[in-house]
C-alpha positions as CSV (number, residue, x, y, z in Angstrom):
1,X,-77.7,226.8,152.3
2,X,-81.1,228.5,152.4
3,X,-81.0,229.6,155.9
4,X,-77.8,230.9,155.1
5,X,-79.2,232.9,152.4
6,X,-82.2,234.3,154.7
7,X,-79.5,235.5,156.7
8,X,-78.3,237.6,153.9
9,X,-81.1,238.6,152.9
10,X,-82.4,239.9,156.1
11,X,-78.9,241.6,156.7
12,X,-79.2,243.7,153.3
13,X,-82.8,244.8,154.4
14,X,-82.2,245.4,157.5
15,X,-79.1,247.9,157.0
16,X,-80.6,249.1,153.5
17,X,-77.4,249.7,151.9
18,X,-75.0,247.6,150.2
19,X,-71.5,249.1,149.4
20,X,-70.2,248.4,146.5
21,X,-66.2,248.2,145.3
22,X,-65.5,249.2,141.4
23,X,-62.5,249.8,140.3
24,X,-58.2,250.0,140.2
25,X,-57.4,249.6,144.1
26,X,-54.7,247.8,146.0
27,X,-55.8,245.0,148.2
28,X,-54.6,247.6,150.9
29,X,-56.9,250.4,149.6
30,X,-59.8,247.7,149.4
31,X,-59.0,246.7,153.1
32,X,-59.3,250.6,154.3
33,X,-62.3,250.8,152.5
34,X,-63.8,248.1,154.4
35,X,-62.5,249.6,157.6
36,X,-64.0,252.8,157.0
37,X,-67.3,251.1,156.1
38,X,-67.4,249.4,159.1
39,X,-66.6,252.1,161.0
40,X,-69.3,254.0,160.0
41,X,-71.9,250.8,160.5
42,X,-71.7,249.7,157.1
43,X,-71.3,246.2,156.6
44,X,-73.0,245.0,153.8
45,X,-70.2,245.1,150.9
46,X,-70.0,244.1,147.2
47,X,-66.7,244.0,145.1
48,X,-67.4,244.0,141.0
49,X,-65.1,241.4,139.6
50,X,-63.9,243.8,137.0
51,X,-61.9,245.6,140.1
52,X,-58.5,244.8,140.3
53,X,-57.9,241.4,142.1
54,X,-61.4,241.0,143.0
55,X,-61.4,237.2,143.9
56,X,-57.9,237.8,146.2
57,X,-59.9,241.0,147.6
58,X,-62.9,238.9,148.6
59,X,-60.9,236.0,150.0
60,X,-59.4,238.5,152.3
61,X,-62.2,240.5,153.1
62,X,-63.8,237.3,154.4
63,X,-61.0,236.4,156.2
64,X,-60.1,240.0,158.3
65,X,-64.0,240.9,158.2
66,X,-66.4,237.4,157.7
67,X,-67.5,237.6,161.4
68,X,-68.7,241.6,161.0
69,X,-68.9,242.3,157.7
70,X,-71.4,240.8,154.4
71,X,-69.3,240.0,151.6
72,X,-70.3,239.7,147.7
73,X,-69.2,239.7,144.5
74,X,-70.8,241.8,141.6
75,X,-70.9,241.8,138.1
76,X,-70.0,238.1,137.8
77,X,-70.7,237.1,134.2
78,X,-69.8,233.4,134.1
79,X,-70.5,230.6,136.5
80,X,-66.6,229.9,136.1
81,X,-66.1,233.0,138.0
């Protein structure tokens, strides 16, 4: 686990931007979201779980993007979530 966490640490520095996902969107609008972030060589992302279906939205962001793209989850308030 830790040199899996220096890996995404040294990812967030070294792009210097993390993107971050707040709000009422599809799963589709969440997907072209990521698409366009990636597209413009941002790949670094971080979905609030207070967005609609945040957990689903990760789950499939790591499973269409995992190999290109950094995703997190933000404003996590519980360890249950």
């Amino acid at each position: 686990m830790g040199a899996q966490r220096a890996e995404m640490a040294q990812a967030v520095k070294h792009h210097g931007l993390i993107a971050i996902i707040r709000g009422k969107f599809t799963r589709q609008q969440i997907l072209g979201i990521a698409e366009t972030l990636l597209a413009n060589q941002i790949p670094v992302v971080e979905v609030t779980l207070n967005t609609t279906g945040a957990l689903e939205s990760i789950s499939q962001l790591r499973e269409q993007f995992g190999n290109e793209m950094l995703v997190g989850a933000g404003t996590v308030r519980t360890a249950e979530q």
